[in-house]
PyMOL Python script that loads the backbone (N, CA, C, O; Angstrom):
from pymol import cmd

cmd.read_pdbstr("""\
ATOM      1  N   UNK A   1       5.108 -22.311  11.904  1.00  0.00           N
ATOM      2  CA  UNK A   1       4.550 -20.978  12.081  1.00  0.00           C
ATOM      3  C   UNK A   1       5.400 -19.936  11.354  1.00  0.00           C
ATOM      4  O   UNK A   1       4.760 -19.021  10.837  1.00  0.00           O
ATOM      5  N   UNK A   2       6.408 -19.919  11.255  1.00  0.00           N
ATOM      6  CA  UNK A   2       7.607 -18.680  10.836  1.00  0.00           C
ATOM      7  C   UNK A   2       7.489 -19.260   9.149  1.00  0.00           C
ATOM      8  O   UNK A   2       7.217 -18.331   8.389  1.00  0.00           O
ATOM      9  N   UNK A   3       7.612 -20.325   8.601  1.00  0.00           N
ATOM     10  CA  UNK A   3       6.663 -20.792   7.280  1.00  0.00           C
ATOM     11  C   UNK A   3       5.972 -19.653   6.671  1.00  0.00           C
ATOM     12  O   UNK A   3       6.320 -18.886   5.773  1.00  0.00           O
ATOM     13  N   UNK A   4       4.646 -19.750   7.553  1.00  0.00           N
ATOM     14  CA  UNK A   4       3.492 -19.183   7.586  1.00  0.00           C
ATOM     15  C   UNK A   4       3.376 -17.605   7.260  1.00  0.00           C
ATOM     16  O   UNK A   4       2.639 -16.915   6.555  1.00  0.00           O
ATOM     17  N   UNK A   5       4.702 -17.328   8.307  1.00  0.00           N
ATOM     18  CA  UNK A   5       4.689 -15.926   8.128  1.00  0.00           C
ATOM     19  C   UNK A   5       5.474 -15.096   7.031  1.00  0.00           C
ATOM     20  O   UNK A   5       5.269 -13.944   6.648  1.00  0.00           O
ATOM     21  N   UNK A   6       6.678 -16.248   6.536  1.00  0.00           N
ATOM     22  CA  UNK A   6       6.997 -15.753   5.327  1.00  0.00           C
ATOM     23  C   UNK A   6       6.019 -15.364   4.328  1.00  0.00           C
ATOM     24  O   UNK A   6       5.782 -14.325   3.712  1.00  0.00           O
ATOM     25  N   UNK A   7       5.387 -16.871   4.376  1.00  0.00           N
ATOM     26  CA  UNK A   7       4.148 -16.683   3.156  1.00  0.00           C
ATOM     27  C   UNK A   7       3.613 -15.250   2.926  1.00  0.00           C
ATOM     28  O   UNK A   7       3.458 -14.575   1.909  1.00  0.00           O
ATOM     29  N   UNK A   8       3.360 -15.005   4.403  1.00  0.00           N
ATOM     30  CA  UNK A   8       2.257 -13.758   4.085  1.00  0.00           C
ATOM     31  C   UNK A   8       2.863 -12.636   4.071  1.00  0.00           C
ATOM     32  O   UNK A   8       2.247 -11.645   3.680  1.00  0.00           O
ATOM     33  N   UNK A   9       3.876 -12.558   4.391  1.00  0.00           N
ATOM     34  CA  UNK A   9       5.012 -11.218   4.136  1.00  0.00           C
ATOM     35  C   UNK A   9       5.279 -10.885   2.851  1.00  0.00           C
ATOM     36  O   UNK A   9       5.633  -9.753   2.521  1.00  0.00           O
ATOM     37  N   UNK A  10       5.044 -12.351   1.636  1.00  0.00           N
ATOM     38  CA  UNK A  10       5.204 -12.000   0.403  1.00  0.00           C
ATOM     39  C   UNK A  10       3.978 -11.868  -0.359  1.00  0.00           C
ATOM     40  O   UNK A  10       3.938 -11.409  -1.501  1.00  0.00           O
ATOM     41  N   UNK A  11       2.741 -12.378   0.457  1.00  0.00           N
ATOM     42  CA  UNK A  11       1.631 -11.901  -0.343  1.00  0.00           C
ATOM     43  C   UNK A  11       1.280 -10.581  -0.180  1.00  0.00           C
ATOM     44  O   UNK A  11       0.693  -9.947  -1.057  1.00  0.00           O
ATOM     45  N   UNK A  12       1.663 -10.041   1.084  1.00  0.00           N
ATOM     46  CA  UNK A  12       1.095  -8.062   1.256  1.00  0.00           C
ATOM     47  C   UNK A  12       2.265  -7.782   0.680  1.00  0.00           C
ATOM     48  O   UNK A  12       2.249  -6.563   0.513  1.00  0.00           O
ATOM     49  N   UNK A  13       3.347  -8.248   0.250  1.00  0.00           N
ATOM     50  CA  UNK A  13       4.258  -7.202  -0.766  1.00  0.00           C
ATOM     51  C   UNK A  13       3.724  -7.257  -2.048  1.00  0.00           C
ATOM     52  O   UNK A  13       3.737  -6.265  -2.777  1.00  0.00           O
ATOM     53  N   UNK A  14       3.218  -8.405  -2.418  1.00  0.00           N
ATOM     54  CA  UNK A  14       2.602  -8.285  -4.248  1.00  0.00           C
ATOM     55  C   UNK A  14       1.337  -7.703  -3.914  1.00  0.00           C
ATOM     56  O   UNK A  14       0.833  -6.904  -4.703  1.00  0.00           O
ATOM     57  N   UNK A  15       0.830  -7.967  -2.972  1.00  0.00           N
ATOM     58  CA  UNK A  15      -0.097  -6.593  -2.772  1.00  0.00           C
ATOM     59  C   UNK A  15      -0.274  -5.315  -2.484  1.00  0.00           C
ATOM     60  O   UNK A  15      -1.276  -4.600  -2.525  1.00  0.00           O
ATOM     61  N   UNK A  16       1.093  -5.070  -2.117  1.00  0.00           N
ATOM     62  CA  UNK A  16       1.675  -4.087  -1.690  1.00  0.00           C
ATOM     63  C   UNK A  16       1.349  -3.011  -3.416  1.00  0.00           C
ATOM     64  O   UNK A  16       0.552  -2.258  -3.975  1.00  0.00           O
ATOM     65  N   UNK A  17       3.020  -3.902  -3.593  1.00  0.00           N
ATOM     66  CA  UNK A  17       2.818  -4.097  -5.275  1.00  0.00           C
ATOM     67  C   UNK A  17       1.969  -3.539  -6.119  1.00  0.00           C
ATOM     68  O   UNK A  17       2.103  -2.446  -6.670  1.00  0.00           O
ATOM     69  N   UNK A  18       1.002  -4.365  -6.234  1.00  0.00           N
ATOM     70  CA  UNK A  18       0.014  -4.275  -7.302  1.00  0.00           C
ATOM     71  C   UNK A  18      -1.029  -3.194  -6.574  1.00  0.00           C
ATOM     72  O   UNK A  18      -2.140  -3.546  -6.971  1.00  0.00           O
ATOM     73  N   UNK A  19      -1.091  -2.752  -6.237  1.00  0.00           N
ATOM     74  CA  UNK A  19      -1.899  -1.486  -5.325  1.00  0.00           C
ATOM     75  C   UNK A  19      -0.895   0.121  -6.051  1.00  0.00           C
ATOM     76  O   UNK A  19      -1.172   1.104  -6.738  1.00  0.00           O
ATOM     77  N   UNK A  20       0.166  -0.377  -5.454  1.00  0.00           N
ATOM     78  CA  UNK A  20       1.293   0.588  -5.974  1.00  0.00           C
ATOM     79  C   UNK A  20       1.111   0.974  -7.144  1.00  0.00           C
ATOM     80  O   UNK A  20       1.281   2.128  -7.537  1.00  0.00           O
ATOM     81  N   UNK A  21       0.711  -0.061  -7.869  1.00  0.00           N
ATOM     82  CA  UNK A  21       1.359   0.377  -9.753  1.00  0.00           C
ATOM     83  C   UNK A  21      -0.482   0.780 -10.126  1.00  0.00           C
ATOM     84  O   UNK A  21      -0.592   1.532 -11.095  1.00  0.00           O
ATOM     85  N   UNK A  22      -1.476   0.469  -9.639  1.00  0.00           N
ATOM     86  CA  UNK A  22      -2.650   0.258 -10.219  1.00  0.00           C
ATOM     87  C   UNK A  22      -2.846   2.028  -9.640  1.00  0.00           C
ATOM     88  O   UNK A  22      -2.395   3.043 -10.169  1.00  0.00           O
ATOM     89  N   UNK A  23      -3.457   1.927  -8.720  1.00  0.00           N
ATOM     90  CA  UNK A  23      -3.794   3.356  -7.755  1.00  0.00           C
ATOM     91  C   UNK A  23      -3.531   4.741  -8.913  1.00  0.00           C
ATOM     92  O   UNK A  23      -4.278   5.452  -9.585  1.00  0.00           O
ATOM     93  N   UNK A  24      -2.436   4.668  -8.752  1.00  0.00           N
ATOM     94  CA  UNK A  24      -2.200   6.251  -9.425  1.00  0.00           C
ATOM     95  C   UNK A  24      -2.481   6.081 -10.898  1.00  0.00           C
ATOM     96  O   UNK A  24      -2.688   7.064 -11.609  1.00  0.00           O
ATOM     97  N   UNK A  25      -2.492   4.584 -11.466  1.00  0.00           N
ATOM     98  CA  UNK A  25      -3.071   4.680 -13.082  1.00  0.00           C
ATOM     99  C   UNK A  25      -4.624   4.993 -13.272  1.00  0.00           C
ATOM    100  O   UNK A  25      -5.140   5.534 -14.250  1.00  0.00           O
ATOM    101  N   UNK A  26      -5.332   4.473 -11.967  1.00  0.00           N
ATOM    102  CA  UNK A  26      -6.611   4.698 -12.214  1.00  0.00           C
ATOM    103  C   UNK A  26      -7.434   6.147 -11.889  1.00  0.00           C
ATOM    104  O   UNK A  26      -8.550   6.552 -12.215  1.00  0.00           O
ATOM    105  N   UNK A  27      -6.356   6.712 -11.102  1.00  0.00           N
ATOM    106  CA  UNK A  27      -6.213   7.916 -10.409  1.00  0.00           C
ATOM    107  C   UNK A  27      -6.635   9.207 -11.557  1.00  0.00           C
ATOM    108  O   UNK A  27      -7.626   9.937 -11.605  1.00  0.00           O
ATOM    109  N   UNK A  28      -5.262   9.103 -12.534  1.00  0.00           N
ATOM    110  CA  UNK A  28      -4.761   9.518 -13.403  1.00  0.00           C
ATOM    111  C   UNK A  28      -5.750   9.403 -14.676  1.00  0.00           C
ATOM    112  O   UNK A  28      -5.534  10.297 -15.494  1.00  0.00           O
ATOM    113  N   UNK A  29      -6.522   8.739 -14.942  1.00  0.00           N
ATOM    114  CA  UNK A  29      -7.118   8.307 -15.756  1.00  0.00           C
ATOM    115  C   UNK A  29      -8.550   8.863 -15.502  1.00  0.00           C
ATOM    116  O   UNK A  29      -9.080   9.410 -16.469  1.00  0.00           O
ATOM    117  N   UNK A  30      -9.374   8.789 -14.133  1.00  0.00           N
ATOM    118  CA  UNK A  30     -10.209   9.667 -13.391  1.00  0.00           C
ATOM    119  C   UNK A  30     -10.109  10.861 -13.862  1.00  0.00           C
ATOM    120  O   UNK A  30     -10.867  11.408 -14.664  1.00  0.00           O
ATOM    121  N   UNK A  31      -8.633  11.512 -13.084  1.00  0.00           N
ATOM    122  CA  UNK A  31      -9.008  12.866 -13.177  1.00  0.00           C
ATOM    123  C   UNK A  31      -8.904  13.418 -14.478  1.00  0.00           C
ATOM    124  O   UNK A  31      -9.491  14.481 -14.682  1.00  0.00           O
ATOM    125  N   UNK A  32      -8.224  12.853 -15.451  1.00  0.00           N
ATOM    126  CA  UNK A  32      -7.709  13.209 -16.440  1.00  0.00           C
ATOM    127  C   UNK A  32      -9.406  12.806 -17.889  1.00  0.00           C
ATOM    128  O   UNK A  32      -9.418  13.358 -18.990  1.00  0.00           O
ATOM    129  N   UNK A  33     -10.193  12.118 -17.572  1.00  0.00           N
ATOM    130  CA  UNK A  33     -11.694  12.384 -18.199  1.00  0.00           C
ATOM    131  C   UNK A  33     -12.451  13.039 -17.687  1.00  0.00           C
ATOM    132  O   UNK A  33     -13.464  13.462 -18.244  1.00  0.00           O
ATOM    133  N   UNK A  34     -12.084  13.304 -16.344  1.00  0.00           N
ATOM    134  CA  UNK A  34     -12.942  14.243 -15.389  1.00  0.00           C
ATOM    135  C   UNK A  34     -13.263  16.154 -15.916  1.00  0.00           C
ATOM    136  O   UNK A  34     -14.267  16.863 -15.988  1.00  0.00           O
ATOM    137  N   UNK A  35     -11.538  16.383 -16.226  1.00  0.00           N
ATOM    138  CA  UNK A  35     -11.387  17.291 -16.546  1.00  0.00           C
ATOM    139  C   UNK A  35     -10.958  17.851 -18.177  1.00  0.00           C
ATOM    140  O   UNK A  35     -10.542  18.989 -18.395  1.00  0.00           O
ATOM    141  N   UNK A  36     -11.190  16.638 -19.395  1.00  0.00           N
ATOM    142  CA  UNK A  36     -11.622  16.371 -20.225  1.00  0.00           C
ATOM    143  C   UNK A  36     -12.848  16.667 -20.722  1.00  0.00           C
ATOM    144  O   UNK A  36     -13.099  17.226 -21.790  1.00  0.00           O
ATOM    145  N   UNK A  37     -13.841  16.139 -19.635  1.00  0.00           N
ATOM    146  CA  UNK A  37     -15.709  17.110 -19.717  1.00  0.00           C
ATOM    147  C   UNK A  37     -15.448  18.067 -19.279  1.00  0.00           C
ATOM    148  O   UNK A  37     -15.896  19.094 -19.789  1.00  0.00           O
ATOM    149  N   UNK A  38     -14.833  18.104 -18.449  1.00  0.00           N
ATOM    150  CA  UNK A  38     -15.444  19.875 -17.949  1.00  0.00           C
ATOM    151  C   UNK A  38     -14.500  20.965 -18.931  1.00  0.00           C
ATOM    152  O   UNK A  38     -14.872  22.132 -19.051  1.00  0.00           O
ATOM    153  N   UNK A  39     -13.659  20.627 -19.389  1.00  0.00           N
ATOM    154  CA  UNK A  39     -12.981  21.822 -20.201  1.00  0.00           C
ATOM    155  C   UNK A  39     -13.361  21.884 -21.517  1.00  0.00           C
ATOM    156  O   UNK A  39     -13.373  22.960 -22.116  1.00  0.00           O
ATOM    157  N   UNK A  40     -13.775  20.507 -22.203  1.00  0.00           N
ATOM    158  CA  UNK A  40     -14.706  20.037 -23.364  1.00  0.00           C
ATOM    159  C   UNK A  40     -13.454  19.870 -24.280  1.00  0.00           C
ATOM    160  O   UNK A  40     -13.659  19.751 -25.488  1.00  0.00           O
ATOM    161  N   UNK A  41     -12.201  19.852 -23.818  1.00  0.00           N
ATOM    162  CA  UNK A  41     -11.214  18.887 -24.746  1.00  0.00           C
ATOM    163  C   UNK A  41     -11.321  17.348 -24.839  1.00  0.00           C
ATOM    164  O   UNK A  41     -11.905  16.459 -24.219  1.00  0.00           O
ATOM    165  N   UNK A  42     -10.286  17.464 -26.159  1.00  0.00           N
ATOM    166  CA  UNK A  42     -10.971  15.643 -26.380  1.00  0.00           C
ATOM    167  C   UNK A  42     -10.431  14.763 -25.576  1.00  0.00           C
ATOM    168  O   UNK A  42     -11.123  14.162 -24.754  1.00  0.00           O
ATOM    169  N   UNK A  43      -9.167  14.570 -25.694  1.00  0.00           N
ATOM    170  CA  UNK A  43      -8.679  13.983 -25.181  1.00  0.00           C
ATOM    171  C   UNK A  43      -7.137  13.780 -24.339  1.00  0.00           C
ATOM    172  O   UNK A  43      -6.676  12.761 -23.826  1.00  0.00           O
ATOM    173  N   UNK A  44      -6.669  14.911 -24.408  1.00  0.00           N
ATOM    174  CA  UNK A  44      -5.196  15.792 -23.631  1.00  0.00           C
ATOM    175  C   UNK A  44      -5.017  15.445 -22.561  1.00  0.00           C
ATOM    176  O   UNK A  44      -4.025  14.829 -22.170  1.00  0.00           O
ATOM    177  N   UNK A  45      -6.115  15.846 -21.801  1.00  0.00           N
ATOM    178  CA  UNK A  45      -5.807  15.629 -19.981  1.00  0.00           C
ATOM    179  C   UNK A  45      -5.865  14.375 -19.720  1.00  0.00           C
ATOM    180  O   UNK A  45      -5.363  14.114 -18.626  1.00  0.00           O
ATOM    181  N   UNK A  46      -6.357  13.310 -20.393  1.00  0.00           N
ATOM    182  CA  UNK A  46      -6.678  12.354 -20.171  1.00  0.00           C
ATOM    183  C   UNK A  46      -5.164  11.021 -20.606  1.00  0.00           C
ATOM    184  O   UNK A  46      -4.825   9.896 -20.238  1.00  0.00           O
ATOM    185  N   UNK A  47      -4.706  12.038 -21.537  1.00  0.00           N
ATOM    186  CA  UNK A  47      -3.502  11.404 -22.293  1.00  0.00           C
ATOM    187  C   UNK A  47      -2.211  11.615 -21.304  1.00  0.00           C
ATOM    188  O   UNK A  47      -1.354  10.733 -21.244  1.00  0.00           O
ATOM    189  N   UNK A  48      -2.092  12.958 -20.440  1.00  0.00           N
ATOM    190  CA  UNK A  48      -1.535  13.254 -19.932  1.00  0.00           C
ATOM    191  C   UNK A  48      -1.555  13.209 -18.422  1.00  0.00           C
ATOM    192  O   UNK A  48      -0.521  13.510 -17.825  1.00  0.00           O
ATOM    193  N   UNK A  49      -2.806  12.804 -17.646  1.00  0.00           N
ATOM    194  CA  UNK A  49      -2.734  12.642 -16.482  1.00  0.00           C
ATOM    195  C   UNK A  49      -2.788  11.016 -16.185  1.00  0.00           C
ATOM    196  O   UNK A  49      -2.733  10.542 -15.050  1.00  0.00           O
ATOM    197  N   UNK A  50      -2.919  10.161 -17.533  1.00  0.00           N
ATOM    198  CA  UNK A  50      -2.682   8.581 -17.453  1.00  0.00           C
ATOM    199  C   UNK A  50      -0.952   8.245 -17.593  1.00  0.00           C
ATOM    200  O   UNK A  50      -0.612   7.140 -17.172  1.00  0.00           O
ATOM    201  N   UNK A  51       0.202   9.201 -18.194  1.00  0.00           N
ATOM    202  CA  UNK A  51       1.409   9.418 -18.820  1.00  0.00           C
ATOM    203  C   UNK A  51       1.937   9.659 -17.141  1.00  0.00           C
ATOM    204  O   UNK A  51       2.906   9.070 -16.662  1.00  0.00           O
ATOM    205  N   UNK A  52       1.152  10.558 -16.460  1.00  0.00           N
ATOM    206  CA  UNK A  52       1.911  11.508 -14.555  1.00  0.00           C
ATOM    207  C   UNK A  52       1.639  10.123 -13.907  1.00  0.00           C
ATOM    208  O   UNK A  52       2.623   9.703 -13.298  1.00  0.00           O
ATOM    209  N   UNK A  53       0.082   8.951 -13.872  1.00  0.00           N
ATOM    210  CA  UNK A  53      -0.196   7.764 -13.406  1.00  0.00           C
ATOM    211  C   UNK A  53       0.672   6.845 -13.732  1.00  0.00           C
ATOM    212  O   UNK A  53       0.910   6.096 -12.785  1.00  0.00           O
ATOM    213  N   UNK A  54       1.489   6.494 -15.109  1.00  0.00           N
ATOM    214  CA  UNK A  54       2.034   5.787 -14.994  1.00  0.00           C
ATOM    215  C   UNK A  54       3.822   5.728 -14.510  1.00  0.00           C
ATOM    216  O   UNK A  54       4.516   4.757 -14.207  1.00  0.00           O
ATOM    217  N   UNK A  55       4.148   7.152 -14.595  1.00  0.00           N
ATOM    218  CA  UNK A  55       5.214   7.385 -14.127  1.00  0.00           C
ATOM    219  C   UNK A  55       5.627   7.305 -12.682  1.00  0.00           C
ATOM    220  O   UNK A  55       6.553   6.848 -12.012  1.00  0.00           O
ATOM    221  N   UNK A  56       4.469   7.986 -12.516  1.00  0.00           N
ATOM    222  CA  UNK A  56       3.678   7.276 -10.538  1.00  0.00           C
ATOM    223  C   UNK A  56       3.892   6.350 -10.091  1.00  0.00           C
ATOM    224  O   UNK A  56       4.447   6.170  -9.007  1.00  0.00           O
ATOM    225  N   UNK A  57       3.458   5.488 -10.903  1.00  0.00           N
ATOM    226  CA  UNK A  57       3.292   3.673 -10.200  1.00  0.00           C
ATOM    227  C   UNK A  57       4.709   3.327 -10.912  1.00  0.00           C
ATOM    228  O   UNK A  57       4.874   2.120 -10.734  1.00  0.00           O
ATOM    229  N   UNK A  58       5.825   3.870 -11.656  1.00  0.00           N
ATOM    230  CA  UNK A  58       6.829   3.114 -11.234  1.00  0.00           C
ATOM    231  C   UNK A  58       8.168   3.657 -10.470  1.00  0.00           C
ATOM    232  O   UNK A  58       9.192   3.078 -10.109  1.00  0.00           O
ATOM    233  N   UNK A  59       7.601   5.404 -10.349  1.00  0.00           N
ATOM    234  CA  UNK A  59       8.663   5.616  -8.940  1.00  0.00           C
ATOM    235  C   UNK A  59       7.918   4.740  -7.655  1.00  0.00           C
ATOM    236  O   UNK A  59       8.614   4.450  -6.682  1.00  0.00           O
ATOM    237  N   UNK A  60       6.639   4.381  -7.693  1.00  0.00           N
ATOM    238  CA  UNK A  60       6.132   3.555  -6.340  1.00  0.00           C
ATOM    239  C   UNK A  60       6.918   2.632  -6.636  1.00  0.00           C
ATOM    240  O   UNK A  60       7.797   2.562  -5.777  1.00  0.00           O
ATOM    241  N   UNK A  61       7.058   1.768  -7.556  1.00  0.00           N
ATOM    242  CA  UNK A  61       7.707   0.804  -7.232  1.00  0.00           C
ATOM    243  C   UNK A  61       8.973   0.543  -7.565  1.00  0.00           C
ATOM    244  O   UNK A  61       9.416  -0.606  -7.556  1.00  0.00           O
ATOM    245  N   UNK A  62       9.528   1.363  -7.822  1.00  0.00           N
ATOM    246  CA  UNK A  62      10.901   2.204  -7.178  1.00  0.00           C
ATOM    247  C   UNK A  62      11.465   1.801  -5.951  1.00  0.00           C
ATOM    248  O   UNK A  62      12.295   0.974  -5.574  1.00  0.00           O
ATOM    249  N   UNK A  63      10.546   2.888  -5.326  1.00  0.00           N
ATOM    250  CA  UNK A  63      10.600   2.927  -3.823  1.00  0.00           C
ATOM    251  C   UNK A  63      10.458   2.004  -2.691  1.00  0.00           C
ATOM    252  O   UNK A  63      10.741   2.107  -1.498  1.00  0.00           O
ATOM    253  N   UNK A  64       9.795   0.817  -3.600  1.00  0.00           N
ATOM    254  CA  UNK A  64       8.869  -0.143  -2.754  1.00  0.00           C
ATOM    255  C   UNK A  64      10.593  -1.058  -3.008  1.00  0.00           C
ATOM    256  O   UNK A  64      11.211  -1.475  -2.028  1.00  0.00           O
ATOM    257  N   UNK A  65      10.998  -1.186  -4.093  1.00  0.00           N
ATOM    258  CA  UNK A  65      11.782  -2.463  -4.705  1.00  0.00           C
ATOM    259  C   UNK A  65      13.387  -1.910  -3.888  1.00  0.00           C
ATOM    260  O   UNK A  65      14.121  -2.789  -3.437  1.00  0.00           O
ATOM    261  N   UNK A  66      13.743  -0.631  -3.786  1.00  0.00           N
ATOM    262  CA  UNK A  66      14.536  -0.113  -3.219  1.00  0.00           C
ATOM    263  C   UNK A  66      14.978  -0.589  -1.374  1.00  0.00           C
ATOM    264  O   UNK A  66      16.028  -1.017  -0.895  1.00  0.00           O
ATOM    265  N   UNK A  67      13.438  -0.217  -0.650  1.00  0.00           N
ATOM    266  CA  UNK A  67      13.388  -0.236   0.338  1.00  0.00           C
ATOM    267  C   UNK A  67      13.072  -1.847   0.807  1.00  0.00           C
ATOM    268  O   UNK A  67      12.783  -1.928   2.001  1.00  0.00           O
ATOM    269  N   UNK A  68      13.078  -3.022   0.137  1.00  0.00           N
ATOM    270  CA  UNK A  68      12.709  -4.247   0.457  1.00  0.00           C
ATOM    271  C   UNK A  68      14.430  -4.831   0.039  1.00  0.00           C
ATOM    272  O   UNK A  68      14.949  -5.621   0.828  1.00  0.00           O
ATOM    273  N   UNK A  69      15.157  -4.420  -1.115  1.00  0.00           N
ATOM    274  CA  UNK A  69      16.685  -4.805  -1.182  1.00  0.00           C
ATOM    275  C   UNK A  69      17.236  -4.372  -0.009  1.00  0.00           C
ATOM    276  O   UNK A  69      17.938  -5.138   0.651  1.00  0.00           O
ATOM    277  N   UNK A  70      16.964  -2.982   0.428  1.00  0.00           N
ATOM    278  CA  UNK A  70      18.178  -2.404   1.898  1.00  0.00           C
ATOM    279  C   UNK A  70      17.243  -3.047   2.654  1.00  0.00           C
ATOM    280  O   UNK A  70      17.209  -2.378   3.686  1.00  0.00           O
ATOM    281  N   UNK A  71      16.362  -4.060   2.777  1.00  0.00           N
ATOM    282  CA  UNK A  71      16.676  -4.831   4.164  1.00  0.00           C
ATOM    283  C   UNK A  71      17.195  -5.684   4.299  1.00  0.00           C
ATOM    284  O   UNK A  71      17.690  -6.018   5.375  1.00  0.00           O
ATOM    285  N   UNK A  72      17.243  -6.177   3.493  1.00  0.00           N
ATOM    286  CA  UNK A  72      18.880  -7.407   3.340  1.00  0.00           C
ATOM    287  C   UNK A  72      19.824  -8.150   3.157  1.00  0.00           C
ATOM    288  O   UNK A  72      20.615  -8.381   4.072  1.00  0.00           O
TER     289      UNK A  72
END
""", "prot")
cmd.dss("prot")
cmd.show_as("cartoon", "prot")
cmd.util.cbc("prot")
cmd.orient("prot")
């Protein structure tokens, strides 16, 4: 049973993970064509709010990789 539970302690961390790094790229990428049409630039916001997404997803996993070493 304690097996078991390792297992799955490391699958919701790579899911943890991969949630972490994806989220704010797709985020970023949204708002950043979103507001691309509506301002009728080409392509700026889109260059630049995918650049804030990816910087995003690696203070997340930063934070994530930080706080899983200080436990032990």
């Amino acid at each position: 049973m304690g097996r078991d539970m390792g297992a799955l302690k490391y699958i919701a961390l790579i899911t943890q993970l991969g949630l972490s790094m994806a989220l704010p790229i797709i985020f970023g990428v949204i708002v950043g064509r979103y507001i691309d049409k509506a301002v009728g630039t080409n392509s700026i916001f889109l260059l630049i709010f995918s650049i804030i997404g990816v910087l995003s997803a690696f203070r997340n996993l930063y934070h994530i990789a930080y706080r899983e070493t200080k436990r032990k």
